[in-house]
Structure formats: C-alpha cells, structure tokens
C-alpha positions as CSV (number, residue, x, y, z in Angstrom):
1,X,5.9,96.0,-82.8
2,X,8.1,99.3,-82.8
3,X,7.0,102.6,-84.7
4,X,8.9,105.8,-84.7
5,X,8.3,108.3,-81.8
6,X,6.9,111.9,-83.9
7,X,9.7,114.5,-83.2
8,X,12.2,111.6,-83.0
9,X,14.9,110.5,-85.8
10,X,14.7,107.1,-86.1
11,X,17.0,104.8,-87.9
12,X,15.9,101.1,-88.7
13,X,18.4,99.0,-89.6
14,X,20.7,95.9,-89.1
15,X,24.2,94.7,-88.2
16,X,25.0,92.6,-90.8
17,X,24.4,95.8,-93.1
18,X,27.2,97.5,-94.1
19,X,25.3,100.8,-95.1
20,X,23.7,100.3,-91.8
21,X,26.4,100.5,-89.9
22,X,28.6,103.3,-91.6
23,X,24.9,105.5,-91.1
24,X,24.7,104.3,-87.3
25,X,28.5,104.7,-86.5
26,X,27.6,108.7,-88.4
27,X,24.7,109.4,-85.9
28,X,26.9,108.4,-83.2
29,X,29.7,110.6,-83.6
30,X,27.7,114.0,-84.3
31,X,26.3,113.2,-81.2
32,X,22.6,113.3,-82.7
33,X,20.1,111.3,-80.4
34,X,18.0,109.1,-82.2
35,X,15.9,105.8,-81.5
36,X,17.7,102.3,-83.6
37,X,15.3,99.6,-84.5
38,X,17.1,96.5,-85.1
39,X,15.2,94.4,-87.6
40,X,16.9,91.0,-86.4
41,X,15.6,91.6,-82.7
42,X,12.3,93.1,-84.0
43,X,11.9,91.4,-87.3
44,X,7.8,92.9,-87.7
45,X,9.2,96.2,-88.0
46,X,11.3,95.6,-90.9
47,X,7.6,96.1,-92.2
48,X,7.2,99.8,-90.7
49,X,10.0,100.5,-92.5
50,X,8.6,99.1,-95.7
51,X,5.6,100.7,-95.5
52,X,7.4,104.3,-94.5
53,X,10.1,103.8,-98.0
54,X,8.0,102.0,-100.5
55,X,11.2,99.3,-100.4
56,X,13.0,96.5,-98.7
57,X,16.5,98.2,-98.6
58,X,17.5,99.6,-95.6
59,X,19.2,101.7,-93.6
60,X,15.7,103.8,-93.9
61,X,16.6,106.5,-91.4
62,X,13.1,109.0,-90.7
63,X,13.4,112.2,-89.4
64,X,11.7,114.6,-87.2
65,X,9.7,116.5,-90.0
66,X,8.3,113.0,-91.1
67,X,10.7,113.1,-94.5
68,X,13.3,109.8,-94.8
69,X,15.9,108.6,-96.3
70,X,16.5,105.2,-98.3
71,X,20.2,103.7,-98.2
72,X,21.3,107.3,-97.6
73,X,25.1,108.6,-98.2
74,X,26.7,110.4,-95.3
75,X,26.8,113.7,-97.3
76,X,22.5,113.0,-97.4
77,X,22.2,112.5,-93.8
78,X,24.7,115.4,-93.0
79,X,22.8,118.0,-95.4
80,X,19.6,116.9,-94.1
81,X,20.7,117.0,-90.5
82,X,22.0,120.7,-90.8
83,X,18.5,121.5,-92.4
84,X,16.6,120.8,-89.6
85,X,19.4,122.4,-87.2
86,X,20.6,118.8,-85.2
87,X,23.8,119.6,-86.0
88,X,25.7,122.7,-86.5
C-alpha cells in the first residue's frame, strides 16, 4: 500500500480523470517535484486518499505542511504552491 512521504507533495489520482490530469499536466510544467499515486495500479490507496479528504473524488493532491486539496482548480494549487514557496 502507498502513503505520502511527510515533506513530500503528493498527488493521488487517475488517468481516466480529467481533473486528474489538467492537475498532473500543472505540477509538471512548474517543475514542482512531487510523488503520483495511481489508483488503477494501486487501487488500496484510493483509500489513503479517502481517509486524508473525507471523500471519494479525486485528484486529492497533499502538501508538505499536511493541508490538501479536494478536486482543486489550477488557480488553488498555484496560490497554495506560492504559499509554501515551491514556486516563485
């Protein structure tokens, strides 16, 4: 089963979810390192990220200081990125 490394953004997710993948496809070209869990290839973690957001709906994206997001926009994930200084 996967878990989110402490210190680490983490971003659990899959492909056939559009939300997913605009969030990913984000991450990717700020250049911000983070760990994807893919629910299809590790389906018992769809149920850390349940138990981290209270909910089924995913992307659920968790960041360093332990906060997360639920089916965040890419203005959330930007703000909340530039709070925590990962991107400039």
């Amino acid at each position: 089963m996967t878990s989110e490394t402490p210190g680490t953004l983490t971003m659990f997710g899959a492909d056939w979810c559009r939300d997913c993948r605009r969030t990913k496809a984000q991450l990717d070209e700020l250049g911000v390192d983070y760990e994807y869990v893919d629910l299809e290839a590790d389906p018992a973690a769809a149920d850390v990220a349940r138990d981290i957001s209270g909910r089924t709906n995913i992307p659920v994206v968790v960041y360093p200081d332990a906060s997360h997001h639920v089916e965040p926009s890419n203005a959330d994930v930007e703000a909340k990125l530039r709070e925590l200084a990962l991107i400039s």
